[in-house]
C-alpha positions in Angstrom: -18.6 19.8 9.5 -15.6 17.6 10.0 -17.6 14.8 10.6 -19.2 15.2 7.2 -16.0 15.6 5.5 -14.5 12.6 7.0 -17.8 10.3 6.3 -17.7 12.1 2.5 -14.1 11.0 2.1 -14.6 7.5 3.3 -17.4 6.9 1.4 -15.6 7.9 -1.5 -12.3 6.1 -0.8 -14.4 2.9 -0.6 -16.4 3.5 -3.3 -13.2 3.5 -5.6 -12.2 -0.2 -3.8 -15.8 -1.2 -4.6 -15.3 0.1 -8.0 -11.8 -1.9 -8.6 -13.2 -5.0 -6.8 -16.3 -5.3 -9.4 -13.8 -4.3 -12.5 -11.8 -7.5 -12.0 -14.7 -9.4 -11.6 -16.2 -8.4 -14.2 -13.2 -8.9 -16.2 -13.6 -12.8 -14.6 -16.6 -12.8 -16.3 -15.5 -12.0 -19.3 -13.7 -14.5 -19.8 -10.3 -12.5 -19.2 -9.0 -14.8 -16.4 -4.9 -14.4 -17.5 -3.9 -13.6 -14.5 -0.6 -13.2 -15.5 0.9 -10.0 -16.5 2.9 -9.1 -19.3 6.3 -8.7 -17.7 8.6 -6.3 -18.8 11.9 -5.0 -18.2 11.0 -1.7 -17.7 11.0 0.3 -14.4 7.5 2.2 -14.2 4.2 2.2 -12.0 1.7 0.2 -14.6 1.1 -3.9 -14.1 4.1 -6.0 -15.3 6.8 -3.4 -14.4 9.7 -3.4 -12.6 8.6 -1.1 -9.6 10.7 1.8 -9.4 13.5 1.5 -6.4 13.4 3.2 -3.3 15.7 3.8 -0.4 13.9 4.8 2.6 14.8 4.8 6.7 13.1 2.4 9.2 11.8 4.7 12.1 14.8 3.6 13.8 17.5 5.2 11.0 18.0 2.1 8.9 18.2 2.7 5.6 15.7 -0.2 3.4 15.5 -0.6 -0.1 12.7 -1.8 -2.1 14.8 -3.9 -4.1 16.2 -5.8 -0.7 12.5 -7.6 -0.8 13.4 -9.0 -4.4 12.4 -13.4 -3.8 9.3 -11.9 -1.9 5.8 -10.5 -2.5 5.4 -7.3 -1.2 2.4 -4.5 -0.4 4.2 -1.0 -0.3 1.4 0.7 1.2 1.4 4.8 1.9 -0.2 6.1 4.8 -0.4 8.9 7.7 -1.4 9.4 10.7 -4.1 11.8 10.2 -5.6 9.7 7.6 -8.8 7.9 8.0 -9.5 5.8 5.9 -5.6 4.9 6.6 -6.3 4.5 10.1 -9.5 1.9 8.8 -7.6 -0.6 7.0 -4.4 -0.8 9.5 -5.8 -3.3 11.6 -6.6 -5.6 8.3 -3.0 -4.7 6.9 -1.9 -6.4 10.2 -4.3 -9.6 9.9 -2.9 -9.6 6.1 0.8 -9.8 7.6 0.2 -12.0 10.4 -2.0 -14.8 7.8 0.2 -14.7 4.9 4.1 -14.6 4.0 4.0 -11.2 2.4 6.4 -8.4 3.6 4.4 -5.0 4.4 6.5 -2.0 3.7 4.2 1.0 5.6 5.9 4.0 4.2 4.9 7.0 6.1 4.5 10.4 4.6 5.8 12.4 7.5 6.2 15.4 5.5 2.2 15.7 5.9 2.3 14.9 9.7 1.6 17.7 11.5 5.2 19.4 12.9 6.9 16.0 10.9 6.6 14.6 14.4 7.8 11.1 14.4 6.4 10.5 18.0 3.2 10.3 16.6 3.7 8.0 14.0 5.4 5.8 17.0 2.0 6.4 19.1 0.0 5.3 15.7 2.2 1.9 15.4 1.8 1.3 19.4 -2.1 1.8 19.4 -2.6 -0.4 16.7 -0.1 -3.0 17.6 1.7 -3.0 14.4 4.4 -5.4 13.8 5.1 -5.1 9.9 8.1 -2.6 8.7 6.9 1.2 8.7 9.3 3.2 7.3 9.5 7.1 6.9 9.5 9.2 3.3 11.4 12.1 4.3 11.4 14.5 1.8 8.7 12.9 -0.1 11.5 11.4 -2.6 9.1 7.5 -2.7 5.8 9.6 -2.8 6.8 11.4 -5.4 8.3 8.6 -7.5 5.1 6.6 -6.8 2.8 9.6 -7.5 0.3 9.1 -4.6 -2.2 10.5 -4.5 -4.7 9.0 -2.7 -3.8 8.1 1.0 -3.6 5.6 1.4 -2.3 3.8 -1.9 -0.7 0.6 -1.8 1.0 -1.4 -4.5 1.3 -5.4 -4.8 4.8 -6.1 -6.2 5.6 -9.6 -7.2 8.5 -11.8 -5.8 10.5 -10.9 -9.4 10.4 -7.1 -8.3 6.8 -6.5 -10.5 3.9 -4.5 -10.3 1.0 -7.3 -9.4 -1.9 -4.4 -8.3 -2.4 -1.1 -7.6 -5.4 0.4 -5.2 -6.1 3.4 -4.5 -7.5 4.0 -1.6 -8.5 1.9 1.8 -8.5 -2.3 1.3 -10.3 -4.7 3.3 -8.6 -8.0 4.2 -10.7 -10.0 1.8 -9.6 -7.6 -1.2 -5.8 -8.1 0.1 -5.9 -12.0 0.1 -8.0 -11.8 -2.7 -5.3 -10.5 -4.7 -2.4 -12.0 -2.8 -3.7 -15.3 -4.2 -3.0 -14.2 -7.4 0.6 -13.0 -7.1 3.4 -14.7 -8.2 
């Protein structure tokens, strides 16, 4: 039974990356290849705004904010342990931060961990040799100000602090430089 949950989920989860994937290409086809956005000034979670600010803690008690990253591009990506499709696209998140100059932000929702157990998300980093910033949502302030829902969900900010891309759901590598070539 749990083996036919999980494989429903994945399929699911990459069915929607599937399904954004052919949107912008079919947008490409189009003939609607602006890929710039409409920048505004306002803070929100659509394309073109100003992402919202967060303050979250490293796993060793430093305090981060999203706004320190302003100059760079940046994939704020949500994730937990427990999370399969999560745990599929970690290993690509870390070829994507070794290849490029973009600055992962791995927020971990450690309010659905089981017993919050920050040991296991330090066991997670260590198996999959993870060497991009993973910090911790306690109290599920950043999850709740980026609404996610999905696991995982990641957002593509721009170097001027921007919303580039939303996905919902597991990326592949391809998809992530795909849309890192287009960020500004």
């Amino acid at each position: 039974m749990k083996k036919a949950i999980f494989i429903t989920v994945f399929v699911l989860m990459f069915g929607w990356a599937v399904y954004e994937f052919i949107s912008n290409k079919e947008d490409t086809a189009k003939g609607n290849t602006d890929t710039t956005e409409q920048v505004s000034n306002e803070v929100g979670l659509e394309r073109g705004n100003i992402a919202p600010d967060i303050k979250l803690k490293t796993l060793d008690g430093e305090e981060v904010q999203l706004s320190d990253y302003r100059g760079k591009k940046v994939m704020l990506n949500f994730w937990a342990t427990w999370c399969p499709p999560c745990r599929a696209e970690m290993p690509d998140m870390e070829k994507f931060h070794q290849n490029t100059d973009i600055e992962i932000l791995a927020v971990n929702l450690i309010e659905t961990e089981t017993n919050q157990d920050i040991e296991k998300v330090t066991d997670f980093i260590d198996e999959y040799e993870l060497t991009f910033s993973v910090l911790v949502d306690e109290g599920s302030q950043a999850s709740t100000l980026f609404r996610i829902s999905p696991i995982p969900t990641s957002y593509l900010i721009n170097s001027d602090g921007t919303i580039h891309n939303m996905a919902f759901g597991a990326l592949n590598y391809e998809l992530m430089i795909q849309e890192f070539e287009k960020m500004k």
